[in-house]
mmCIF file of the N, C-alpha and C atoms, coordinates in Angstrom:
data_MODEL
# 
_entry.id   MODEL 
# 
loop_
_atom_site.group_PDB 
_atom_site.id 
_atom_site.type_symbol 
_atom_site.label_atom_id 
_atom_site.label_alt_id 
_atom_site.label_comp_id 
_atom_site.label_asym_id 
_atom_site.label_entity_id 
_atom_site.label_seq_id 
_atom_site.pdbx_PDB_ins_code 
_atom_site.Cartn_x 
_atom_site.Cartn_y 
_atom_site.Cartn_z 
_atom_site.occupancy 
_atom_site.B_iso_or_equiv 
_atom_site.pdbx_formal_charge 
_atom_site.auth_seq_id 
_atom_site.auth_comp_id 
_atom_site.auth_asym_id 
_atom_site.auth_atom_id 
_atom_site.pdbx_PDB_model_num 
ATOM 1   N N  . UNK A 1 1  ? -34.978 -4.062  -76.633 1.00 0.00 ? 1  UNK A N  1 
ATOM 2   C CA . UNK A 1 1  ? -35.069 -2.670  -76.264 1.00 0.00 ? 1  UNK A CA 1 
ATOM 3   C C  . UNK A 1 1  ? -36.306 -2.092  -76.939 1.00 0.00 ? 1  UNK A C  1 
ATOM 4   N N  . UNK A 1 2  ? -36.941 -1.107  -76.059 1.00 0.00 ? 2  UNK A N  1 
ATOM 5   C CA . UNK A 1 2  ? -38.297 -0.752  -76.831 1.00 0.00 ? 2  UNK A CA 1 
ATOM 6   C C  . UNK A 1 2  ? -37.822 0.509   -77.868 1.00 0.00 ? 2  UNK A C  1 
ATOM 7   N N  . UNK A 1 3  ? -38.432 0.964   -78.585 1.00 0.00 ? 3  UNK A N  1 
ATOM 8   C CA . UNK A 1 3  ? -38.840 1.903   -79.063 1.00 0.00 ? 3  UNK A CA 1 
ATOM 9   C C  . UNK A 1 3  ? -38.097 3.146   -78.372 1.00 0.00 ? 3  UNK A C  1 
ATOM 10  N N  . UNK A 1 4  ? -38.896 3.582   -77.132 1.00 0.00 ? 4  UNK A N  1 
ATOM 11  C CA . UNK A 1 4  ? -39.132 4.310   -76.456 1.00 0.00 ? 4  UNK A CA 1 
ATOM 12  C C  . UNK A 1 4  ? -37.704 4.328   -75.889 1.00 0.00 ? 4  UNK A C  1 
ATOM 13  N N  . UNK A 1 5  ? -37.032 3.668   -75.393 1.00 0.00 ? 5  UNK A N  1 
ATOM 14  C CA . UNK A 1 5  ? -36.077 3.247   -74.831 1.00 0.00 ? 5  UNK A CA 1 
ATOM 15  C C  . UNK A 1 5  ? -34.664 3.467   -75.776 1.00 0.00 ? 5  UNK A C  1 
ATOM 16  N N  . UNK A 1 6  ? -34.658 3.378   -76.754 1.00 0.00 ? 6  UNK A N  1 
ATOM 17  C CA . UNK A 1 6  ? -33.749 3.513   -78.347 1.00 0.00 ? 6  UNK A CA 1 
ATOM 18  C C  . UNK A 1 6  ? -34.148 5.088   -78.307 1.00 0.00 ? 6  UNK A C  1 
ATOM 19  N N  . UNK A 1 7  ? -34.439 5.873   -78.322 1.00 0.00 ? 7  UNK A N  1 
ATOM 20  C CA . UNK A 1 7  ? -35.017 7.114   -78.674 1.00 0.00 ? 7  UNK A CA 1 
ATOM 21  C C  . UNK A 1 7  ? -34.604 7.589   -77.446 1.00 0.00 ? 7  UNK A C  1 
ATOM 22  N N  . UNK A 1 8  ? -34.389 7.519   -75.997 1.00 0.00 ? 8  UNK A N  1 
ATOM 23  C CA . UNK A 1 8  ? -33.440 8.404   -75.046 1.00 0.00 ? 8  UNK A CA 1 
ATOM 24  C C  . UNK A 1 8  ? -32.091 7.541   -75.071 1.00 0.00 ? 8  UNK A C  1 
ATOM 25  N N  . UNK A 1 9  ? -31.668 7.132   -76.163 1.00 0.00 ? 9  UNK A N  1 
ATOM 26  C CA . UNK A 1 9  ? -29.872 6.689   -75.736 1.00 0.00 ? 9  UNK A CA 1 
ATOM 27  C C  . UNK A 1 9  ? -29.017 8.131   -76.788 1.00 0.00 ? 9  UNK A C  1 
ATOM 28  N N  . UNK A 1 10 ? -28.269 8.085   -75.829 1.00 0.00 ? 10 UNK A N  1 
ATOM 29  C CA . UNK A 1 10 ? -27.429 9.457   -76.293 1.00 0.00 ? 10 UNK A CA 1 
ATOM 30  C C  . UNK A 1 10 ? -26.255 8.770   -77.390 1.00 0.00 ? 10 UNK A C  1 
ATOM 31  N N  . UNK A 1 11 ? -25.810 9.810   -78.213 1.00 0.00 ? 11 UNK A N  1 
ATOM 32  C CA . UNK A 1 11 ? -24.854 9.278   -79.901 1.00 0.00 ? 11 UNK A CA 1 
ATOM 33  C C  . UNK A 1 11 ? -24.083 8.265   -79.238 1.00 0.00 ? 11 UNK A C  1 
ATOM 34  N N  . UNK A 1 12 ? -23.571 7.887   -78.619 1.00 0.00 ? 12 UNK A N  1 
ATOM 35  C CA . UNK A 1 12 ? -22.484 6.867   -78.217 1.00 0.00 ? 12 UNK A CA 1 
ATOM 36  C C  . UNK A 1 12 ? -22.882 5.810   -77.748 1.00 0.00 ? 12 UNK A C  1 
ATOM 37  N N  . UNK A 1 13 ? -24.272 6.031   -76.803 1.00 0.00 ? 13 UNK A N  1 
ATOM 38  C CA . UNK A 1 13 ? -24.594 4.871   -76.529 1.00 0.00 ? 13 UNK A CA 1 
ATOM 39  C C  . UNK A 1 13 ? -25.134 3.914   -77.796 1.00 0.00 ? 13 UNK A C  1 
ATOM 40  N N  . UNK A 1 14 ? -26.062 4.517   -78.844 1.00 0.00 ? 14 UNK A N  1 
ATOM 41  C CA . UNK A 1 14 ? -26.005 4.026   -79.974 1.00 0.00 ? 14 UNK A CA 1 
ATOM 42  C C  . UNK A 1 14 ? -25.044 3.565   -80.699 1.00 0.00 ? 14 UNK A C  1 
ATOM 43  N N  . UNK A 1 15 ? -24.284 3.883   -81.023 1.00 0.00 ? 15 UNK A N  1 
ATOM 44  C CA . UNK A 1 15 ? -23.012 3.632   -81.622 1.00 0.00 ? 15 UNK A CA 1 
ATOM 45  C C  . UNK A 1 15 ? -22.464 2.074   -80.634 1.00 0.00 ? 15 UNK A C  1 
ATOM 46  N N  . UNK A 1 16 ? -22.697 1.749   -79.418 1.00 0.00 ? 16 UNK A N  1 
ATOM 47  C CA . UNK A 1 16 ? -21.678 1.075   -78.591 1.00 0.00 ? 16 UNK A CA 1 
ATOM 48  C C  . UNK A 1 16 ? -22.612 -0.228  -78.673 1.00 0.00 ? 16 UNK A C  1 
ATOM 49  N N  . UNK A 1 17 ? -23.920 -0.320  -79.444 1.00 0.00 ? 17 UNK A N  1 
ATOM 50  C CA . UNK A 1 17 ? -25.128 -1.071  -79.665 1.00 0.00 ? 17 UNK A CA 1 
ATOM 51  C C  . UNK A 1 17 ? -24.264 -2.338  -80.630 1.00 0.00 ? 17 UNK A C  1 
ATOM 52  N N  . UNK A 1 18 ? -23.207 -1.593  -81.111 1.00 0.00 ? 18 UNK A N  1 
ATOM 53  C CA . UNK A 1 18 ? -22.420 -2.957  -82.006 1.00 0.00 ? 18 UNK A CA 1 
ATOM 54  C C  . UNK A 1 18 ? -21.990 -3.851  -81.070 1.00 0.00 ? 18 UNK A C  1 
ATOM 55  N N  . UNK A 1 19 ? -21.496 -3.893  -80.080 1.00 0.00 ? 19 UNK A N  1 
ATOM 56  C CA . UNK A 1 19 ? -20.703 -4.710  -79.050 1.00 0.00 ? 19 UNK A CA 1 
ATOM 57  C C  . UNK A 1 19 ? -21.490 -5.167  -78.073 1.00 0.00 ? 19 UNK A C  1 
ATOM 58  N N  . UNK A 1 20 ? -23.239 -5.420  -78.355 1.00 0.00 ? 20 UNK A N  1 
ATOM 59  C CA . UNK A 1 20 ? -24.072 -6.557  -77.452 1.00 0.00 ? 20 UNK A CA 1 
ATOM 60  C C  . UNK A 1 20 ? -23.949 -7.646  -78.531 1.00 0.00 ? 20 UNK A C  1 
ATOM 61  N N  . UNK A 1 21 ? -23.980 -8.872  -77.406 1.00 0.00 ? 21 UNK A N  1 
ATOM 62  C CA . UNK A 1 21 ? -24.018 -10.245 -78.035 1.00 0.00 ? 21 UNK A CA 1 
ATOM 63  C C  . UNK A 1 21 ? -25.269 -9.989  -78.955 1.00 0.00 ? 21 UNK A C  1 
ATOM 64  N N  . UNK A 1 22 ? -25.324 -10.984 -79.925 1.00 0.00 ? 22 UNK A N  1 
ATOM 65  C CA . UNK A 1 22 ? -26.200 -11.020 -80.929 1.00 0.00 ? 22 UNK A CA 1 
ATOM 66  C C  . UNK A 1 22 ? -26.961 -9.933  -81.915 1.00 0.00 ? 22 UNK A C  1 
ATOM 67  N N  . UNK A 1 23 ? -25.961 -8.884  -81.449 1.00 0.00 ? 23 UNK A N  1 
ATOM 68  C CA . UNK A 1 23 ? -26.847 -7.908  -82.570 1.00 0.00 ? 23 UNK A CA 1 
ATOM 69  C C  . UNK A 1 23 ? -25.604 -8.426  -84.310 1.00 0.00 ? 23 UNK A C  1 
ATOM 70  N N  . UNK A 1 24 ? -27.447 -8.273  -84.722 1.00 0.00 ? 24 UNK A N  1 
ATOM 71  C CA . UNK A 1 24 ? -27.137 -8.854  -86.529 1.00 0.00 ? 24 UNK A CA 1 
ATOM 72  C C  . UNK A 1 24 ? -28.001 -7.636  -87.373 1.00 0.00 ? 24 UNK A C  1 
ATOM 73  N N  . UNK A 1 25 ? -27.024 -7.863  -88.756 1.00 0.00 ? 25 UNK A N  1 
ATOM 74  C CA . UNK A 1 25 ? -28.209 -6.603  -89.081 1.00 0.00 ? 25 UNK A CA 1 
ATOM 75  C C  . UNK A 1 25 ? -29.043 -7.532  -90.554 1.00 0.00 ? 25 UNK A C  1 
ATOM 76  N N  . UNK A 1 26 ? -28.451 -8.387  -90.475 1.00 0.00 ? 26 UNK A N  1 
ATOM 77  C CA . UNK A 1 26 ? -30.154 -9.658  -90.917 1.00 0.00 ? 26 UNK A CA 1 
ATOM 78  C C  . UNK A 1 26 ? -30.980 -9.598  -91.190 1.00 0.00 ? 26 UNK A C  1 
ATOM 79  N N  . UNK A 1 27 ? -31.952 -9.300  -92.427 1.00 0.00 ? 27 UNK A N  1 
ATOM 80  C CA . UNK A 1 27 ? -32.985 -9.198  -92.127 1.00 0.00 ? 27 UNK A CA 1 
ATOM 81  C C  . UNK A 1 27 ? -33.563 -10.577 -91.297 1.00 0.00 ? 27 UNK A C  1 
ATOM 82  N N  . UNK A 1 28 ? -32.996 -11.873 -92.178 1.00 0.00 ? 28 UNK A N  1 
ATOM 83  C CA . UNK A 1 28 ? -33.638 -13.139 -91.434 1.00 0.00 ? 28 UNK A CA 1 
ATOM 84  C C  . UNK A 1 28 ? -32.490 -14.095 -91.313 1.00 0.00 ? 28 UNK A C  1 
ATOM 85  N N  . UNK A 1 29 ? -32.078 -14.515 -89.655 1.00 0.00 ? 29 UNK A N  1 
ATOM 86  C CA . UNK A 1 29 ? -31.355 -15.259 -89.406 1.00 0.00 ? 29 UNK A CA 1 
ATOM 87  C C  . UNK A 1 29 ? -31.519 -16.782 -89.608 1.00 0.00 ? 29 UNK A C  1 
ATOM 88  N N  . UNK A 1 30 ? -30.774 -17.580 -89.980 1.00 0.00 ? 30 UNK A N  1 
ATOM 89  C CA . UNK A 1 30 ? -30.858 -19.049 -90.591 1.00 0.00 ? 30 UNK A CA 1 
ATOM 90  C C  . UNK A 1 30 ? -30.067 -19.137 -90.232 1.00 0.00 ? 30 UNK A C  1 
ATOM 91  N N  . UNK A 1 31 ? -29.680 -20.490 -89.935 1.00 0.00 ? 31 UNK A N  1 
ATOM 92  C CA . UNK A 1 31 ? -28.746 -22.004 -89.709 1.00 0.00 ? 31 UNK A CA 1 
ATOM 93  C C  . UNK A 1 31 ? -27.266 -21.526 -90.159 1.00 0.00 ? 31 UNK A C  1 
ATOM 94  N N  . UNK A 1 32 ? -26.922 -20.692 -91.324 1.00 0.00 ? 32 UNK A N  1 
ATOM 95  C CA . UNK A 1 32 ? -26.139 -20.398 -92.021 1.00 0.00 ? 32 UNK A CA 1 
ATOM 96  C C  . UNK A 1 32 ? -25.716 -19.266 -92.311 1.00 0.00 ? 32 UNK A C  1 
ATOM 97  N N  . UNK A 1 33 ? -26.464 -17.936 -91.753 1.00 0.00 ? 33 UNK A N  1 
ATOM 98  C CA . UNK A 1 33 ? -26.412 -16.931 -92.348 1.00 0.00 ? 33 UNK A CA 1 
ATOM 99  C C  . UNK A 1 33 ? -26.808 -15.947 -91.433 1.00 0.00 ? 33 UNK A C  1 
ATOM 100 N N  . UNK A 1 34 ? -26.066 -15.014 -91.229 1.00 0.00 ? 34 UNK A N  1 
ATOM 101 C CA . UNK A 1 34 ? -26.793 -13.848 -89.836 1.00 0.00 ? 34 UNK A CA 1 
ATOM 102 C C  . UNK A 1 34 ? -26.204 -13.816 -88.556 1.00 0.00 ? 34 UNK A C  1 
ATOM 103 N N  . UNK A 1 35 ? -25.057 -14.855 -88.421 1.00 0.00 ? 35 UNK A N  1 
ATOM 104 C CA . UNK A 1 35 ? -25.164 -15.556 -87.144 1.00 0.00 ? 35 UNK A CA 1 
ATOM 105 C C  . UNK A 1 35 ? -23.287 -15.290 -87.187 1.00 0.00 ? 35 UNK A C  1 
ATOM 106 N N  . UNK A 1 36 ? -22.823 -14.543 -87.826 1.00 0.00 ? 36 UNK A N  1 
ATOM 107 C CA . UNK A 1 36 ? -21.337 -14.192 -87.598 1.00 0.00 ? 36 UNK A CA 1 
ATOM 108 C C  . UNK A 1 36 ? -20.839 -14.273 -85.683 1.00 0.00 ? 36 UNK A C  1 
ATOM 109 N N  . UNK A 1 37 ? -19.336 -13.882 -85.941 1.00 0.00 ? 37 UNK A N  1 
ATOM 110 C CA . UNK A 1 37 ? -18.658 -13.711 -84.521 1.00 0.00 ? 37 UNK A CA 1 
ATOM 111 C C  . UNK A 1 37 ? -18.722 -12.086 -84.721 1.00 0.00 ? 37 UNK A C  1 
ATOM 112 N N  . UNK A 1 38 ? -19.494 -11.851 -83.915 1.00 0.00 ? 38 UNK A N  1 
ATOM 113 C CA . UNK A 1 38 ? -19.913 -10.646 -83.532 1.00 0.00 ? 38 UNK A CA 1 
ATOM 114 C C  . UNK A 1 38 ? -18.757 -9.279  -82.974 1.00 0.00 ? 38 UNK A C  1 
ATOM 115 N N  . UNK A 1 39 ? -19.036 -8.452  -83.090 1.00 0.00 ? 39 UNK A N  1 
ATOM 116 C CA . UNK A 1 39 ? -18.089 -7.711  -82.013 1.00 0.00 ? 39 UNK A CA 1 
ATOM 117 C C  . UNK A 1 39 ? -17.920 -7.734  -80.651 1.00 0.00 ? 39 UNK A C  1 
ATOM 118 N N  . UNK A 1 40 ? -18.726 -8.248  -80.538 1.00 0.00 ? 40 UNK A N  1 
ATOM 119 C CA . UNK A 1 40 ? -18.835 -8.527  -78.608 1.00 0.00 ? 40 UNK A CA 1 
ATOM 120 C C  . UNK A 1 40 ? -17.531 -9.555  -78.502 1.00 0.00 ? 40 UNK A C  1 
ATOM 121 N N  . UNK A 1 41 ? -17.149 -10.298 -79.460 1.00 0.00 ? 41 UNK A N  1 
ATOM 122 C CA . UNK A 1 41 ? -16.154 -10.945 -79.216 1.00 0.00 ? 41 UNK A CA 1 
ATOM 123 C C  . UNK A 1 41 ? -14.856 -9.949  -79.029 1.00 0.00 ? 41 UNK A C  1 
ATOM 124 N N  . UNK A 1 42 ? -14.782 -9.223  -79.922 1.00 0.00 ? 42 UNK A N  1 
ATOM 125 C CA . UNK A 1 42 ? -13.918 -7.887  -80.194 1.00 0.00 ? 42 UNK A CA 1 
ATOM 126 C C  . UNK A 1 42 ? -13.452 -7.647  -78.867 1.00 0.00 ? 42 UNK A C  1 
ATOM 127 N N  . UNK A 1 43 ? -14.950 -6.633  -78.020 1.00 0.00 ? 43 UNK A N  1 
ATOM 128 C CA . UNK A 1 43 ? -14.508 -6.078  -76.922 1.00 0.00 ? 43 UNK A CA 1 
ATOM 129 C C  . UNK A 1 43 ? -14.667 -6.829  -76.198 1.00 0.00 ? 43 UNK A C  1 
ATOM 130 N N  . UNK A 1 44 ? -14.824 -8.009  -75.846 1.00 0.00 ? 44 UNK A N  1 
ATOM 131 C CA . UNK A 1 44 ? -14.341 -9.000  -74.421 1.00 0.00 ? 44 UNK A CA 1 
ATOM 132 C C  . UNK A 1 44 ? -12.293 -9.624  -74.924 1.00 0.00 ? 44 UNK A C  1 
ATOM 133 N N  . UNK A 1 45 ? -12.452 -9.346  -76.029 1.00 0.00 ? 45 UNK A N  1 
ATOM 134 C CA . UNK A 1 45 ? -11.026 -9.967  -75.867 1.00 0.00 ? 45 UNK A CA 1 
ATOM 135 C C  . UNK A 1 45 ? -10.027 -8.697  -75.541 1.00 0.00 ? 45 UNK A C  1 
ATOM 136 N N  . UNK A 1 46 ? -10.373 -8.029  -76.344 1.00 0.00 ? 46 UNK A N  1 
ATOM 137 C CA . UNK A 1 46 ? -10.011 -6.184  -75.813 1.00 0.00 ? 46 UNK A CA 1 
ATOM 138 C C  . UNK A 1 46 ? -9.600  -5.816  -74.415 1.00 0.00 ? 46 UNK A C  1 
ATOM 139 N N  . UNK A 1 47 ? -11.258 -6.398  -73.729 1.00 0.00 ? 47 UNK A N  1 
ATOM 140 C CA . UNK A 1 47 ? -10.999 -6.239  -72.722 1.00 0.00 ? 47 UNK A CA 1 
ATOM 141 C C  . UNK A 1 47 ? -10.297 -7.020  -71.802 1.00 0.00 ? 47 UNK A C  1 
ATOM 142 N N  . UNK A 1 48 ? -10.075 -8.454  -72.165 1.00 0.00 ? 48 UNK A N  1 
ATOM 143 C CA . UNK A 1 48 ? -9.415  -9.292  -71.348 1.00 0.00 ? 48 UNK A CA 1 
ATOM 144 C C  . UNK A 1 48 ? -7.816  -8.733  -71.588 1.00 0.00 ? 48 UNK A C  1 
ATOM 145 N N  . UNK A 1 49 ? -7.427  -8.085  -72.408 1.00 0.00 ? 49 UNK A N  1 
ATOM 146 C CA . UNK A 1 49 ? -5.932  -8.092  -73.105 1.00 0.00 ? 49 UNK A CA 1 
ATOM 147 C C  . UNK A 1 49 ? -5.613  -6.921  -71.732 1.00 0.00 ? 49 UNK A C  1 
ATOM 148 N N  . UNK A 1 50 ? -6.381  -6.071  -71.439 1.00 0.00 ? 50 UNK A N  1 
ATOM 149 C CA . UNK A 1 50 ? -6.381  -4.528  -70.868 1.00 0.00 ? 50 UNK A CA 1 
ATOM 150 C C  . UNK A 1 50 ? -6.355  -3.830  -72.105 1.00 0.00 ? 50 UNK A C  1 
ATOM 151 N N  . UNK A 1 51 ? -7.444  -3.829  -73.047 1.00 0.00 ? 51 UNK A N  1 
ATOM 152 C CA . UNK A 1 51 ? -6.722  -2.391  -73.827 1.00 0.00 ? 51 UNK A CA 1 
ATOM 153 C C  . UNK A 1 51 ? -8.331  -1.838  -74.358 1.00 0.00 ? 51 UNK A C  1 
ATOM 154 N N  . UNK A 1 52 ? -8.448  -1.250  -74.986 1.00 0.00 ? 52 UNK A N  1 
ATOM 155 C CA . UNK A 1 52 ? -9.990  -0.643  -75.091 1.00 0.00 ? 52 UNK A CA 1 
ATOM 156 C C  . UNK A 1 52 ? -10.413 -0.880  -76.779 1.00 0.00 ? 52 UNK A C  1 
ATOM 157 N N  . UNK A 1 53 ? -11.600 -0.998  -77.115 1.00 0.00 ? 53 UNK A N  1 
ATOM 158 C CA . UNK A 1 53 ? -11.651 -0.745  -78.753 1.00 0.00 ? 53 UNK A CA 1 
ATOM 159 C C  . UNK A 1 53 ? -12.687 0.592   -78.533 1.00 0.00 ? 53 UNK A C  1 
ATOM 160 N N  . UNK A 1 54 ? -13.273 1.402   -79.459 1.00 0.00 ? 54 UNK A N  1 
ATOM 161 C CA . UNK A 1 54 ? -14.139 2.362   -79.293 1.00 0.00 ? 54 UNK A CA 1 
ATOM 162 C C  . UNK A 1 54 ? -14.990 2.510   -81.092 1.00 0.00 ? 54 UNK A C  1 
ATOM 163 N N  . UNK A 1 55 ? -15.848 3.479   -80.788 1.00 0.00 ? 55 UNK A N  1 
ATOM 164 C CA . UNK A 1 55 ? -16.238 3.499   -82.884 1.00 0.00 ? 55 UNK A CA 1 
ATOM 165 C C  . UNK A 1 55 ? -16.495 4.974   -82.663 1.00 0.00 ? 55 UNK A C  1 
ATOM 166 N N  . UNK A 1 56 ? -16.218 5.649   -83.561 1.00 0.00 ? 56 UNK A N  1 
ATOM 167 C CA . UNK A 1 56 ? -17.018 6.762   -83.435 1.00 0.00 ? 56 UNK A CA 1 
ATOM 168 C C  . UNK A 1 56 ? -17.699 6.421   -85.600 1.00 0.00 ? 56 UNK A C  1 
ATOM 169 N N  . UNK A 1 57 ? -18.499 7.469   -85.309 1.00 0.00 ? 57 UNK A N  1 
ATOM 170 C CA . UNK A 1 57 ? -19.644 7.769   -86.545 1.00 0.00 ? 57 UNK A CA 1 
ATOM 171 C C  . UNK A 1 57 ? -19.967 8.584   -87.013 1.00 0.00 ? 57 UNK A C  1 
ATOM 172 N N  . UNK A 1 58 ? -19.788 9.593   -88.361 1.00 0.00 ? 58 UNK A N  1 
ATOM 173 C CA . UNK A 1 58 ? -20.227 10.520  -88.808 1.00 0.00 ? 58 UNK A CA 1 
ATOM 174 C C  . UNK A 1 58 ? -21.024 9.984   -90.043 1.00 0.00 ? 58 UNK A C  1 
ATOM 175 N N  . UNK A 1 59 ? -22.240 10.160  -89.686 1.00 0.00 ? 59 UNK A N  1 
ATOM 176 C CA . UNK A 1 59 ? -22.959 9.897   -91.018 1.00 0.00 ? 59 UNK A CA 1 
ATOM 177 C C  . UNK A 1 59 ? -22.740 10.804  -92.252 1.00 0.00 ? 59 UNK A C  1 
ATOM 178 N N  . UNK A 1 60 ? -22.157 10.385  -92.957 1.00 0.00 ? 60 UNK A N  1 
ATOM 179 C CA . UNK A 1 60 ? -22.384 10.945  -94.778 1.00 0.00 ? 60 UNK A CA 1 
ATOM 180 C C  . UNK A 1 60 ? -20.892 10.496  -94.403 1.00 0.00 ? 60 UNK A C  1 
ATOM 181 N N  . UNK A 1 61 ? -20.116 10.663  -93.712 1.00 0.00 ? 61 UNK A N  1 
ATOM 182 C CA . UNK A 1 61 ? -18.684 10.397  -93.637 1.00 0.00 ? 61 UNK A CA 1 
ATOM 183 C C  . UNK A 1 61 ? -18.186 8.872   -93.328 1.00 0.00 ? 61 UNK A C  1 
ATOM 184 N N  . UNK A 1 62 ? -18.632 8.092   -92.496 1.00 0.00 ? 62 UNK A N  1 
ATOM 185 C CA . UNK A 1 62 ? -18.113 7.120   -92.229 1.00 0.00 ? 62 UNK A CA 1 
ATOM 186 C C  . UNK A 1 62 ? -18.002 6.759   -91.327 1.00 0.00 ? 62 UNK A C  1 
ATOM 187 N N  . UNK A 1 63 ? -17.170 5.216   -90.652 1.00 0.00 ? 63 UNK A N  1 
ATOM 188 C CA . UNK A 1 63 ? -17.098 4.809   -89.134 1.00 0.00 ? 63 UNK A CA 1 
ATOM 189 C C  . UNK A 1 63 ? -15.945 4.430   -88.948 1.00 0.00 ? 63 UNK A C  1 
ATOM 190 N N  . UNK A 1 64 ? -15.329 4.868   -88.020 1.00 0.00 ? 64 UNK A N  1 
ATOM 191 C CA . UNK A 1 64 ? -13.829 4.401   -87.396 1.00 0.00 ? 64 UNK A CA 1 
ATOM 192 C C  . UNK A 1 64 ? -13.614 3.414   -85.984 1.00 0.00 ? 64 UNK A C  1 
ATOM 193 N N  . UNK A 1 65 ? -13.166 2.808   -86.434 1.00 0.00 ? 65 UNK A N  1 
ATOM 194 C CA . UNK A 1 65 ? -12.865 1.584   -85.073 1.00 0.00 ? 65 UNK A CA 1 
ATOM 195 C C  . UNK A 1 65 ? -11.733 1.907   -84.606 1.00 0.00 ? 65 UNK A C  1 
ATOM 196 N N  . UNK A 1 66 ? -11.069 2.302   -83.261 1.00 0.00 ? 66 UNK A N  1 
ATOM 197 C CA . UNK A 1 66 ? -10.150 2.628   -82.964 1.00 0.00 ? 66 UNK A CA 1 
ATOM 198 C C  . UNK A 1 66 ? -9.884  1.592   -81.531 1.00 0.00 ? 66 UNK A C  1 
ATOM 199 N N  . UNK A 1 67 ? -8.753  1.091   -81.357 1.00 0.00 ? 67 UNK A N  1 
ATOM 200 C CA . UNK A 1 67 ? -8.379  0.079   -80.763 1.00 0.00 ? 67 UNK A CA 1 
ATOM 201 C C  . UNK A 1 67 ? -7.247  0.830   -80.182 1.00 0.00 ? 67 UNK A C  1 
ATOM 202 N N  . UNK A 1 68 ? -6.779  0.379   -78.422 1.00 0.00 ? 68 UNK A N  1 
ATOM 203 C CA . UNK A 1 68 ? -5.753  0.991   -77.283 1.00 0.00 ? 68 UNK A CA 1 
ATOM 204 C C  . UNK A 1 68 ? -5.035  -0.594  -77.128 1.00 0.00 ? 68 UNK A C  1 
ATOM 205 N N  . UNK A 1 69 ? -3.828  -0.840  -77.173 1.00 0.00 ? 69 UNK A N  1 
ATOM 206 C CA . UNK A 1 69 ? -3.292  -2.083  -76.375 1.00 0.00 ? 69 UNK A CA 1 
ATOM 207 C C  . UNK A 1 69 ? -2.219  -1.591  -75.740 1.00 0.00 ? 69 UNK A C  1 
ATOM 208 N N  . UNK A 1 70 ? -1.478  -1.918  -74.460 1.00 0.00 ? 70 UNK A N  1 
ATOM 209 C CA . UNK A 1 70 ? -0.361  -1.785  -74.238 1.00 0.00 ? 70 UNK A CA 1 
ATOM 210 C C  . UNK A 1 70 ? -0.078  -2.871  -73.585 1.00 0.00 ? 70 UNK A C  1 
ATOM 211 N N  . UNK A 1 71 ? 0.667   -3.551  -73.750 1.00 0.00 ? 71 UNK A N  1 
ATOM 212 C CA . UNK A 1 71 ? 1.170   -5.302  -72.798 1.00 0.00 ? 71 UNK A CA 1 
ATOM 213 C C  . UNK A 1 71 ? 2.231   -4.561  -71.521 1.00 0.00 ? 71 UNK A C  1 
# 
């Protein structure tokens, strides 16, 4: 994503930037290190179940992961 492109995403779409494959916050990925199970795993299993996960974010305050299931 450019620059330019990061700079028109609105608060949520930022926030929802956790749940693409491969985002790491790494400075340098190695063989061993950087390379976790991501959240994208999160919301594809989420989503396979039917149920939703979401984050919201208040900076100076904190981040909440909030998860929907119903079987």
């Amino acid at each position: 994503m450019s620059e330019k492109d990061a700079r028109e995403l609105s608060h949520d779409e930022i926030l929802n930037l956790v749940f693409q494959p491969g985002l790491t916050t790494a400075e340098e990925v190695t063989e061993i290190s950087g390379r976790g199970v991501g959240m994208d795993i999160v919301k594809t299993t989420m989503d396979r179940l039917k149920g939703t996960v979401t984050v919201e974010s208040e900076p100076g305050r904190g981040t909440t992961f909030h998860n929907s299931w119903c079987p």
